[in-house]
C-alpha positions as CSV (number, residue, x, y, z in Angstrom):
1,X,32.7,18.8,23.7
2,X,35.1,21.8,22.5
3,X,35.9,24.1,25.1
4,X,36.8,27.6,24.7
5,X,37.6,30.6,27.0
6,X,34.8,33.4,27.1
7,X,35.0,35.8,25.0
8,X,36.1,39.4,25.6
9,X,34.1,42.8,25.7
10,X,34.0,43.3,21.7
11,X,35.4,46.4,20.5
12,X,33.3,48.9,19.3
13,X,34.2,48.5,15.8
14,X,33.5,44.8,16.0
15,X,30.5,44.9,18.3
16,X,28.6,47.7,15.8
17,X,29.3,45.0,13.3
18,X,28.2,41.7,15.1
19,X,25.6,43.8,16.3
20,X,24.4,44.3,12.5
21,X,24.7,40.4,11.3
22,X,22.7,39.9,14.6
23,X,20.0,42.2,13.4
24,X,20.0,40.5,10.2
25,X,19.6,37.0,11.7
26,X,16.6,38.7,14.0
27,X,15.1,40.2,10.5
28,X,14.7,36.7,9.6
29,X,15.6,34.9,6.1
30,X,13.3,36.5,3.5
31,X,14.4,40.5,4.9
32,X,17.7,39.0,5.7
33,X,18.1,38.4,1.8
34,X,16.5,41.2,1.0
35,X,18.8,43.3,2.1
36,X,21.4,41.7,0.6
37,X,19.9,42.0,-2.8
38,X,19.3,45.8,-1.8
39,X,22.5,46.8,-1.1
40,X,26.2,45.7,-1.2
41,X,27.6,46.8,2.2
42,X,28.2,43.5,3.0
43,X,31.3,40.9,1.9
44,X,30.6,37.6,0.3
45,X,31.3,35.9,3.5
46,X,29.6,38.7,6.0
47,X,26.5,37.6,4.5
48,X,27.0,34.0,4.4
49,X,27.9,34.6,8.2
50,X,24.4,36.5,8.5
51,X,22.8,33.1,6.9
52,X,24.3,31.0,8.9
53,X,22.3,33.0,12.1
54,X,19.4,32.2,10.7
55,X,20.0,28.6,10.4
56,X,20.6,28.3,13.8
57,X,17.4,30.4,14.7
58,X,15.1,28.1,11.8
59,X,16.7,24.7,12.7
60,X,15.5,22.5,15.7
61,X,18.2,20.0,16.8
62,X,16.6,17.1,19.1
63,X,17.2,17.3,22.5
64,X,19.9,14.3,22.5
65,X,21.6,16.7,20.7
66,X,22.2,18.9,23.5
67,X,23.8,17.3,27.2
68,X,21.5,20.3,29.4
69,X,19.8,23.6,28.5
70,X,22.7,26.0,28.8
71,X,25.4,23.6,26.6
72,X,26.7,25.7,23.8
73,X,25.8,25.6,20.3
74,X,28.7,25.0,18.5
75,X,29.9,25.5,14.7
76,X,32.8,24.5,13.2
77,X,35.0,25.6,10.7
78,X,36.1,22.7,8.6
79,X,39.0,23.7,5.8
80,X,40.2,26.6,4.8
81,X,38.3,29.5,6.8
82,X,37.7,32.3,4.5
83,X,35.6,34.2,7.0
84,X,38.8,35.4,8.9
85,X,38.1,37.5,11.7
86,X,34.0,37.9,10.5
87,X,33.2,34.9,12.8
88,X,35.2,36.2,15.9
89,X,33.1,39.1,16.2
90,X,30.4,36.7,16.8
91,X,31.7,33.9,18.9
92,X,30.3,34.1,22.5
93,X,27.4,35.2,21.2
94,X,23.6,34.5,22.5
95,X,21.3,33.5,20.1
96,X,18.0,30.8,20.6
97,X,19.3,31.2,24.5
98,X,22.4,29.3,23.7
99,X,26.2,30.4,23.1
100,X,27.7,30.2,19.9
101,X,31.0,28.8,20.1
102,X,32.9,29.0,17.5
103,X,35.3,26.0,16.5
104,X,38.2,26.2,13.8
105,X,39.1,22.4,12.6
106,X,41.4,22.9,10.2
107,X,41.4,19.5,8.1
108,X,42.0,17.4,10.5
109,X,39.8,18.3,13.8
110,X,37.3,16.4,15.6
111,X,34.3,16.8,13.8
112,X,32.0,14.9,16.5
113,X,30.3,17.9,18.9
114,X,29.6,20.3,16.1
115,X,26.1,21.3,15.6
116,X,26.5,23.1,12.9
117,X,29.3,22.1,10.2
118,X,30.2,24.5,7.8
119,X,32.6,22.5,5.0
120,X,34.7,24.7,2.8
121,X,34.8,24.6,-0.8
122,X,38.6,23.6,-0.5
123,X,37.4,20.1,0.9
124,X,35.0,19.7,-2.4
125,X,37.3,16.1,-3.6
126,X,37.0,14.4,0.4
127,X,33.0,16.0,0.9
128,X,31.6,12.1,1.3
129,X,34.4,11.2,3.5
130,X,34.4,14.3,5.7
131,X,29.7,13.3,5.2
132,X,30.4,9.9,6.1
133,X,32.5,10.7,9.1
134,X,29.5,12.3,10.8
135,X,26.5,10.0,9.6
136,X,23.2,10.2,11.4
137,X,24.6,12.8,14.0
138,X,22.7,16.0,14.4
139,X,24.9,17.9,12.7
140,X,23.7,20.7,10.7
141,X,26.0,20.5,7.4
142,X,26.2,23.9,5.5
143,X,29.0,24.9,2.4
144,X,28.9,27.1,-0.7
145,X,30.5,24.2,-2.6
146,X,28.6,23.5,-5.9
147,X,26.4,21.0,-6.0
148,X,27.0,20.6,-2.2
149,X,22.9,19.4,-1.6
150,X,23.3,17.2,-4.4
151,X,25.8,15.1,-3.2
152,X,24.5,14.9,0.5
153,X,25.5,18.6,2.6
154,X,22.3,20.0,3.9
155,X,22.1,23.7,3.0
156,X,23.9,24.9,-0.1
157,X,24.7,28.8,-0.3
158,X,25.0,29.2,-3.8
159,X,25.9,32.7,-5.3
160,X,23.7,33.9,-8.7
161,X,25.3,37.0,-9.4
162,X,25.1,39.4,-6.2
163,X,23.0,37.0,-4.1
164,X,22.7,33.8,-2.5
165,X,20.1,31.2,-3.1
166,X,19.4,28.2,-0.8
167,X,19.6,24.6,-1.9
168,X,18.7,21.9,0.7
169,X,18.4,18.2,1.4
170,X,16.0,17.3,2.6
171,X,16.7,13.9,2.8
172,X,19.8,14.3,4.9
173,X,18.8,16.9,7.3
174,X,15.9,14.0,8.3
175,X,18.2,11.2,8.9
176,X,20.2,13.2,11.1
177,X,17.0,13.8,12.8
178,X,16.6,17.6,12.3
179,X,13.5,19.9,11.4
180,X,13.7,22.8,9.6
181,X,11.2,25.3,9.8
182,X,8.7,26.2,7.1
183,X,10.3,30.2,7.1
184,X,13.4,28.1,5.8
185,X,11.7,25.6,3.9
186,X,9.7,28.1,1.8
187,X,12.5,30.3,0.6
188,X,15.0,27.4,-1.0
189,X,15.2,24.8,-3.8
190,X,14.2,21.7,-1.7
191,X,16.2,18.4,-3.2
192,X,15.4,14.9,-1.8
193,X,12.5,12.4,-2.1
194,X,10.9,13.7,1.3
195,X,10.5,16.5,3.3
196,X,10.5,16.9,6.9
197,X,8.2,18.2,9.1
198,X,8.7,21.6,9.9
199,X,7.8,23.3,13.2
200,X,5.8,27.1,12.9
């Protein structure tokens, strides 16, 4: 388990904008991605932050996944972090009653205790070593790599011109033992020969 100090009163600057990627996330995925195709206050990664919300909101980890009700949720940074100080602004965080922790990794952390695993595009050439490394665990495996679903990630952000389009696997995101729900399922590109069975 990574273990962090709590968070800080967010300054106002920061709190109007983690308040915003918070709304998003509350919009849900279809108005979340709306407004991204509406307008373009948001950066590249601002958005992919707002996504990654969601996810947490429209994924269901099993309970093994979890030591008691009030553990954290946690998602780690693996690579190079291009969200810089985006993520900050949201660590400490309440969202599906749980804190969001946020955990940078660098390229050589301990991967083991994330729940959500966001892989940069710099680690494209070590992907099935860094997939392998945390076979069958819940963990939630998100990058905007190309072909990132293809080759085993979960959820693929991939950018068509100003917007982002979901790819997902749903192969691995069952062996690891996690649903996603059908406000997920029904918005993305679905690769893999089955999938799972998606709480409403």
């Amino acid at each position: 388990m990574h273990d962090a100090p709590r968070r800080k009163p967010l300054a106002k600057p920061a709190f109007l904008f983690a308040a915003m990627l918070l709304c998003l996330a509350l919009m849900g995925i279809e108005m979340a991605a709306r407004a991204q195709a509406k307008g373009k206050v948001l950066s590249e990664y601002q958005v992919q932050a707002a996504y990654i919300l969601n996810f947490i909101r429209f994924t269901t980890w099993p309970s093994s996944a979890f030591a008691d009700p009030q553990q954290d949720i946690v998602l780690g940074i693996y690579g190079e972090d291009n969200f810089g100080t985006i993520l900050d602004d949201l660590d400490g965080t309440f969202i599906n009653q749980r804190r969001l922790q946020i955990v940078r990794l660098g390229t050589g952390g301990d991967l083991h205790g994330c729940h959500l695993l966001y892989i940069s595009g710099s680690e494209h050439r070590r992907l099935q070593q860094i997939l392998r490394g945390i076979k069958k665990e819940p963990t939630l495996t998100i990058s905007d790599m190309d072909n990132f679903a293809a080759e085993g990630g979960m959820i693929q952000l991939k950018r068509v011109d100003d917007k982002y389009k979901l790819i997902l696997n749903t192969n691995s995101t069952k062996s690891a033992g996690l649903q996603l729900r059908a406000n997920l399922l029904k918005i993305a590109t679905l690769v893999g020969q089955a999938a799972p069975e998606s709480p409403r």
